[in-house]
C-alpha positions as CSV (number, residue, x, y, z in Angstrom):
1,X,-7.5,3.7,-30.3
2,X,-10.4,5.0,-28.6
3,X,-9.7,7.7,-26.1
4,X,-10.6,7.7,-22.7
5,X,-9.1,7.9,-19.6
6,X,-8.1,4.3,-19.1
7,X,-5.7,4.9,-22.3
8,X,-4.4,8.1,-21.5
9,X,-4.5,9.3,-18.1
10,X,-4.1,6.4,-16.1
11,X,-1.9,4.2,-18.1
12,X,0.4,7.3,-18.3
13,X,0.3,7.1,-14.3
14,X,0.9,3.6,-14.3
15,X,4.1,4.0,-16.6
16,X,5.7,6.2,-14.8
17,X,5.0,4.8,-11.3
18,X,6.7,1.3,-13.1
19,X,9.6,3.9,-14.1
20,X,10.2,4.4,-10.5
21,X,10.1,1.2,-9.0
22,X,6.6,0.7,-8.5
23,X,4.6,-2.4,-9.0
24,X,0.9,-2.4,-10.4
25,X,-1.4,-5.0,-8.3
26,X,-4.7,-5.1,-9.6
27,X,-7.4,-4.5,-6.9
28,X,-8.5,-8.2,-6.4
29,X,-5.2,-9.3,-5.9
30,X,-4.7,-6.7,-2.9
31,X,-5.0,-8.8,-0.3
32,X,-6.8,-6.3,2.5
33,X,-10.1,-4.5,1.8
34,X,-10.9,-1.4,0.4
35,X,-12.1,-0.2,4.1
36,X,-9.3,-0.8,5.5
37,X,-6.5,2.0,5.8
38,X,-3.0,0.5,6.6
39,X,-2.3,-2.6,5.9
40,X,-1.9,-4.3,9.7
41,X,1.0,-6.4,9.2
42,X,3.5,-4.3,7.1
43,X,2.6,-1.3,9.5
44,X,3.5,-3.1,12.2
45,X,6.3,-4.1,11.1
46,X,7.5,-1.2,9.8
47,X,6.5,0.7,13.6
48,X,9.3,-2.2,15.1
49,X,12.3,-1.2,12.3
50,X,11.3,1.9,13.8
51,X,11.5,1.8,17.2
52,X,12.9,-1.4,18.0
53,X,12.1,-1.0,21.7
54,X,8.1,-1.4,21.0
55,X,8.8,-4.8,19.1
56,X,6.3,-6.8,21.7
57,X,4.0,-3.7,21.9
58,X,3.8,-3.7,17.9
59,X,0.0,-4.7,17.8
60,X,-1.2,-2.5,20.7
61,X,0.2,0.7,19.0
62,X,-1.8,0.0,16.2
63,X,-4.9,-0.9,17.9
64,X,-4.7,1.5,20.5
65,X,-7.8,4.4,20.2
């Protein structure tokens, strides 16, 4: 085995995140871009749980800036 940091450091990573719970999506299959910061939709949605009393202002909190 050759040894670089794909074989070592970040499969090492990747192991233990799995351990945890944690499930490895390889970067095409993330469906926003690499720009982007938050994901819209599961912020947003995660902002209602929250705070149920924004739940039609969801979007604007987001946006706002």
């Amino acid at each position: 085995m050759t040894f670089n940091e794909a074989n070592t450091v970040e499969q090492m990573i990747l192991d233990v995140c799995e351990k945890l719970g944690w499930q490895f999506v390889p970067g095409p299959q993330v469906s926003c871009q690499a720009a982007d910061v938050f994901v819209d939709s599961p912020l947003r949605d995660a902002l209602i749980r929250r705070n149920p009393e924004i739940a039609a202002q969801g979007s604007e909190v987001i946006n706002a800036g």
